[in-house]
C-alpha positions in Angstrom: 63.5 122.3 -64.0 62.1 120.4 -61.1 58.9 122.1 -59.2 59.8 123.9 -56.3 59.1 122.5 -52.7 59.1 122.8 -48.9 58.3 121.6 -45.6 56.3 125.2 -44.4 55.7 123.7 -41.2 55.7 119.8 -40.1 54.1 117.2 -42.3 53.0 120.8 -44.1 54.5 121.3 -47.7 53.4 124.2 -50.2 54.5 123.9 -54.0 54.9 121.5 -56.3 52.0 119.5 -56.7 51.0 120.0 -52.6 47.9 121.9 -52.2 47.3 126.0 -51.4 48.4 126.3 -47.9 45.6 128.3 -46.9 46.5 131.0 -43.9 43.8 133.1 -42.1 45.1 136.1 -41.1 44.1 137.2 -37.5 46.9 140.1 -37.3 45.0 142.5 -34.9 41.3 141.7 -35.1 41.1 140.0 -32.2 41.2 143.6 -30.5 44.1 143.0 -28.0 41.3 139.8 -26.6 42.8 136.4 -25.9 38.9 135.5 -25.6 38.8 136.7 -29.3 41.4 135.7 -30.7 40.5 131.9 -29.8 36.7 132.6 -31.3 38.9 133.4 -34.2 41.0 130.8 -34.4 38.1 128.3 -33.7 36.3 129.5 -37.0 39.7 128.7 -39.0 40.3 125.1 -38.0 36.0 125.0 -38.5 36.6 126.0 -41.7 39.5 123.7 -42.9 43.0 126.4 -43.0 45.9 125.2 -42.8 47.6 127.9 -40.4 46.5 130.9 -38.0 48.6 134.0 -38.1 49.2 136.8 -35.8 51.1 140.1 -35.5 54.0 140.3 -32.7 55.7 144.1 -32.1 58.3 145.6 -29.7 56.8 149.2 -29.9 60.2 151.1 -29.5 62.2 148.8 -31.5 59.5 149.3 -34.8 58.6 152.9 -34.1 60.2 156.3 -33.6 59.2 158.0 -30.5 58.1 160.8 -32.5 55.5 158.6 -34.2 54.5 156.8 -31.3 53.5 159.8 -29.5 51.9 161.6 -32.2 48.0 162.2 -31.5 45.6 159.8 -32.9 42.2 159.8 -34.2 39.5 158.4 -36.4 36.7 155.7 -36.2 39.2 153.2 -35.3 41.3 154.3 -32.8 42.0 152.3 -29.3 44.3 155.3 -27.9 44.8 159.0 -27.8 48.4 158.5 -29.3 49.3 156.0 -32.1 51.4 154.3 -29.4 48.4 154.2 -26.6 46.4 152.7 -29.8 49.1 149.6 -30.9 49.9 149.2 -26.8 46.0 148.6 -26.5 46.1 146.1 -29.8 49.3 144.1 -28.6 49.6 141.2 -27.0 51.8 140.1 -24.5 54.3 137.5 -24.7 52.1 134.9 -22.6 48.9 135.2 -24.7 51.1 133.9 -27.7 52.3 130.8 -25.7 48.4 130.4 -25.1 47.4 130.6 -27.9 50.1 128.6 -30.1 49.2 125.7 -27.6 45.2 126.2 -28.2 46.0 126.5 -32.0 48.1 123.2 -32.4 45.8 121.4 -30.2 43.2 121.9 -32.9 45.5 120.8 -35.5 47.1 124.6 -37.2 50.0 125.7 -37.6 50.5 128.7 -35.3 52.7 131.6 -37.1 53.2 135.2 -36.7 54.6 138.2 -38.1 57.3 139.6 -36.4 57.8 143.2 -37.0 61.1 143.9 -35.3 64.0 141.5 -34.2 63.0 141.4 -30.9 59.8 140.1 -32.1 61.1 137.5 -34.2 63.6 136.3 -31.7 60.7 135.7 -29.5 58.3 134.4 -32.0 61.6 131.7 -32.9 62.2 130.5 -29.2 58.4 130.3 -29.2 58.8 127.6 -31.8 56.9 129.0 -35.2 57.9 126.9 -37.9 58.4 129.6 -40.5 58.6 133.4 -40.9 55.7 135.7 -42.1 56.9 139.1 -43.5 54.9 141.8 -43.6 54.8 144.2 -46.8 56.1 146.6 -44.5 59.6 144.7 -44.2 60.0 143.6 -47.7 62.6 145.9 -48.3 64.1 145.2 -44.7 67.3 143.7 -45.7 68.9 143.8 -42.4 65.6 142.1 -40.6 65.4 139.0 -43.6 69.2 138.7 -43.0 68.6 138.2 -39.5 65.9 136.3 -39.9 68.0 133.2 -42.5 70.1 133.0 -39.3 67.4 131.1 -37.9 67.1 128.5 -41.2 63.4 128.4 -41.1 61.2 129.5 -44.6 60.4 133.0 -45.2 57.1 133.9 -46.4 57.7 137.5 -47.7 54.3 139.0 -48.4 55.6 142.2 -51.0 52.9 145.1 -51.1 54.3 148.4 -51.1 57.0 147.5 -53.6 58.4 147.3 -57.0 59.8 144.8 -59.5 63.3 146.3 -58.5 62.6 146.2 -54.9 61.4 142.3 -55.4 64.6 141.0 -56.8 67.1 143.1 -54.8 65.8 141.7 -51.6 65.4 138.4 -53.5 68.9 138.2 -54.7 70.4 139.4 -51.3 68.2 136.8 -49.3 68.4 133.8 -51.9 72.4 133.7 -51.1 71.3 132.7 -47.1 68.0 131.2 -47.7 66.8 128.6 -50.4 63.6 128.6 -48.7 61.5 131.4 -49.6 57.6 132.0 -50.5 56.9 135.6 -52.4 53.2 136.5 -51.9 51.9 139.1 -54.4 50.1 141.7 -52.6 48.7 145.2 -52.5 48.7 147.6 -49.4 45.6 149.1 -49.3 42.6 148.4 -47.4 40.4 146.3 -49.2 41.9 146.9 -52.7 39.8 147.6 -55.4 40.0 144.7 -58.1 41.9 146.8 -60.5 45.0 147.3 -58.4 45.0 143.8 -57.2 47.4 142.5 -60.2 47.2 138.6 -60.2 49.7 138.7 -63.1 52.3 139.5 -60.9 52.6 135.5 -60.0 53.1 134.8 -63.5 56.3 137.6 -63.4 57.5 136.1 -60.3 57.4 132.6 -61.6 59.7 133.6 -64.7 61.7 135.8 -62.5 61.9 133.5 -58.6 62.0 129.9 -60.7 63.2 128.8 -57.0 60.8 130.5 -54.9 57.4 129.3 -54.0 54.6 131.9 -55.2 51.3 132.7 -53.4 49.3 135.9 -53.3 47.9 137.6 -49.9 44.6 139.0 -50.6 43.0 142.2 -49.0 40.1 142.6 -51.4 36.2 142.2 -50.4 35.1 138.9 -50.9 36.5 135.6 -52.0 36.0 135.7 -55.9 39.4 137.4 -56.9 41.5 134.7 -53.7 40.0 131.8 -55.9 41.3 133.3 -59.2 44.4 133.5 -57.3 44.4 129.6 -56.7 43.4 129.1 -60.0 46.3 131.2 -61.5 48.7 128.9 -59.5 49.3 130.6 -55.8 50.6 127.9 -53.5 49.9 129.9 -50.3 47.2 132.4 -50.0 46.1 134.3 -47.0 43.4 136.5 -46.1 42.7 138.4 -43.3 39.6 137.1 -41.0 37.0 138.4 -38.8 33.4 138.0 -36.4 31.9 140.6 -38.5 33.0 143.4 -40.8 31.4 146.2 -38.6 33.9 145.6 -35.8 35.9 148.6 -34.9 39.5 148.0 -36.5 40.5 149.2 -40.2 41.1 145.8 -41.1 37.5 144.2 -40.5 36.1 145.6 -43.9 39.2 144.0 -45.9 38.8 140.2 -43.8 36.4 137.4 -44.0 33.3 136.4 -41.8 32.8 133.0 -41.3 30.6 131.6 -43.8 33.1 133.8 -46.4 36.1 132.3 -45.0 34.5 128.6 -45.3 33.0 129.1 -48.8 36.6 130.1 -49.8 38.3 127.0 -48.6 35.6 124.9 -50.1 36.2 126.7 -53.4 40.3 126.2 -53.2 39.6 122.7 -52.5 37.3 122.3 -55.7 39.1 124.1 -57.4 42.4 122.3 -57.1 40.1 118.8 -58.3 39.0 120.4 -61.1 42.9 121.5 -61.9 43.5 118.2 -62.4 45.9 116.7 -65.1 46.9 118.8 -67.9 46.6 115.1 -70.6 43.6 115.5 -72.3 42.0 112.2 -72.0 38.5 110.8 -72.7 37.2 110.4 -69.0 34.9 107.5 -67.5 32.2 109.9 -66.5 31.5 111.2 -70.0 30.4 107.6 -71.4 26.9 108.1 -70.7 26.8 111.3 -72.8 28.9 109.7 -75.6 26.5 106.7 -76.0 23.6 109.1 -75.8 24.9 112.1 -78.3 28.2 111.1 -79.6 28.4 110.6 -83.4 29.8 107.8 -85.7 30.5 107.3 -89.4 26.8 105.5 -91.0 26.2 104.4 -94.4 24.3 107.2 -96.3 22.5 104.6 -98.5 22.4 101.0 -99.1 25.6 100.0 -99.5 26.7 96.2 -101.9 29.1 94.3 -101.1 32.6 95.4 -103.2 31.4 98.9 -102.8 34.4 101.7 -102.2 33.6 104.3 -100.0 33.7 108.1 -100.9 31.8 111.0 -99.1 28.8 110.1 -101.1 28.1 107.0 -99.3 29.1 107.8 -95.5 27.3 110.3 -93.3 27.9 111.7 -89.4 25.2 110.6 -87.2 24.3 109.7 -83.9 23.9 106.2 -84.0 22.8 103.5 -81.3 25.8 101.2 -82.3 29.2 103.1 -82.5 31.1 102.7 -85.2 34.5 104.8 -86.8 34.9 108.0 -85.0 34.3 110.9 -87.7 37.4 111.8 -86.8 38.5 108.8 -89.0 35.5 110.1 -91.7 39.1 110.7 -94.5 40.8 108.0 -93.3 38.1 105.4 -95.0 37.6 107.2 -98.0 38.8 104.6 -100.9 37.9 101.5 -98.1 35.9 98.4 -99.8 33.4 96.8 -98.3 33.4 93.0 -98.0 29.9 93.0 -96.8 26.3 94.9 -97.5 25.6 97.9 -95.1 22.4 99.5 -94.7 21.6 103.1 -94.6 22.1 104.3 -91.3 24.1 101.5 -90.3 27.3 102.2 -88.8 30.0 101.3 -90.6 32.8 98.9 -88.6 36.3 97.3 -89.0 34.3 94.2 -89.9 32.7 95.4 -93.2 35.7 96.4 -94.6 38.1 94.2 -97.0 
């Protein structure tokens, strides 16, 4: 079966043999600040991503009344209600269009996840080249459906779910979209390793043969997003931030800077060192070979006439290379046509 592909964004493939598309995650740490958000979407393109991602909601079309006017409190809180608290965090429709233009003009991909079709239909006519789905909307068949009207990729992040939940949506979407990403992901806020479940890729390669497979992180640190690469994700994305401290329940779960740089730098390695799966002796290891690697010697004086049996060969390492002892069987009951010293190595030209 051929390796799945797409064009993510223009000139920007993920699969196949592409490399991770590497998103950083701004969602709402930039604490409803254009200022902010552009600090943070500095760091990014500093430190190599691919993409910059934000969160876009129409408050009555995502929430009941009921919820947005509930009281609020905690450590985090921007509001007295919940809906004060996400009005504070949101931003308006012109701070997008800002900062999709200062983001492209340093070279990312500007997307966005919409929670609500009036948020998509904007973050469409604003020009995002695919669609980010929250965990939150995994399930959200009638949002995905109106979201393959648009024919751009879906990147379905899928916290909060199950196996079952995974491939109903996926069979229901599949029949409008061929382009879809499934992220493995846990909801919670930063996950502990054991509920993190990289394994889940593996399922959802066997299961999604045509979707591309990624994994959106929200762990501490940048150990278990490089395991993540290694196990095969073709997108990741993590969450990013000035400094964990910062007021916002996400902060603790993103990266700082130097985190977020030392993770591209390990993807990046990390896909060199993937490298082809053909074992082969490689260029670099000669110097090692000639120094330590091992050859078939005489064990004795050898005459001329003489046949050879494990008696008269030995494994050494030898300054002249001769047969490979992985040939040591093969010249058993070999005569020589020529004398051979102990400790020489033994070559194709002493033998009859």
């Amino acid at each position: 079966m051929p390796t799945v592909e797409f064009e993510i964004a223009p000139g920007k493939y993920v699969g196949g043999k592409h490399p991770c598309f590497i998103i950083a995650e701004i969602g709402q740490n930039h604490q409803g600040n254009v200022e902010l958000a552009k600090a943070l979407i500095q760091i990014a393109a500093d430190c190599g991503v691919d993409c910059v991602k934000f969160q876009k909601t129409d408050l009555l079309s995502r929430f009941t009344a009921e919820v947005l006017k509930r009281p609020y409190e905690g450590e985090h809180v921007w509001g007295s209600t919940y809906g004060e608290h996400r009005k504070y965090l949101e931003l308006a429709g012109e701070d997008f269009v800002e900062l999709k233009k200062f983001s492209t003009d340093l070279g990312l991909c500007f997307a966005a996840s919409g929670m609500d079709k009036p948020s998509t239909d904007f973050l469409n006519s604003l020009g995002v080249p695919f669609f980010k789905i929250g965990s939150a909307d995994t399930t959200n068949l009638p949002l995905l459906k109106h979201l393959c009207r648009y024919n751009k990729p879906l990147v379905i992040s899928t916290g909060m779910t199950t196996e079952a939940d995974v491939c109903k949506m996926y069979d229901e979407v599949s029949k409008e979209s061929q382009q879809i990403a499934l992220l493995q992901c846990t909801s919670c806020y930063p996950t502990p390793p054991h509920n993190v479940n990289l394994n889940v890729m593996k399922a959802y390669k066997d299961l999604f043969p045509e979707a591309v497979i990624g994994y959106s992180g929200h762990e501490k640190g940048i150990g278990i997003s490089l395991a993540a690469v290694a196990s095969g994700a073709k997108i990741l994305e993590r969450h990013i931030t000035l400094d964990h401290s910062y007021k916002g329940s996400d902060h603790k779960s993103s990266l700082e800077p130097q985190e977020l740089k030392n993770l591209v730098d390990g993807i990046r390695r990390i896909e060199k060192a993937m490298g082809s799966n053909k074992k082969e002796f490689q260029e670099c290891e000669k110097p090692c070979f000639e120094k330590l690697g091992k050859t078939i010697v005489a064990s004795r004086f050898l005459e001329s006439g003489t046949f050879l049996d494990e008696d008269a060969m030995d494994v050494k390492v030898s300054v002249k290379k001769g047969y490979d002892p992985i040939n040591y069987y093969d010249l058993i009951g070999k005569q020589l046509k020529t004398e051979v010293e102990k400790d020489e190595a033994i070559l194709s030209v002493h033998l009859a």
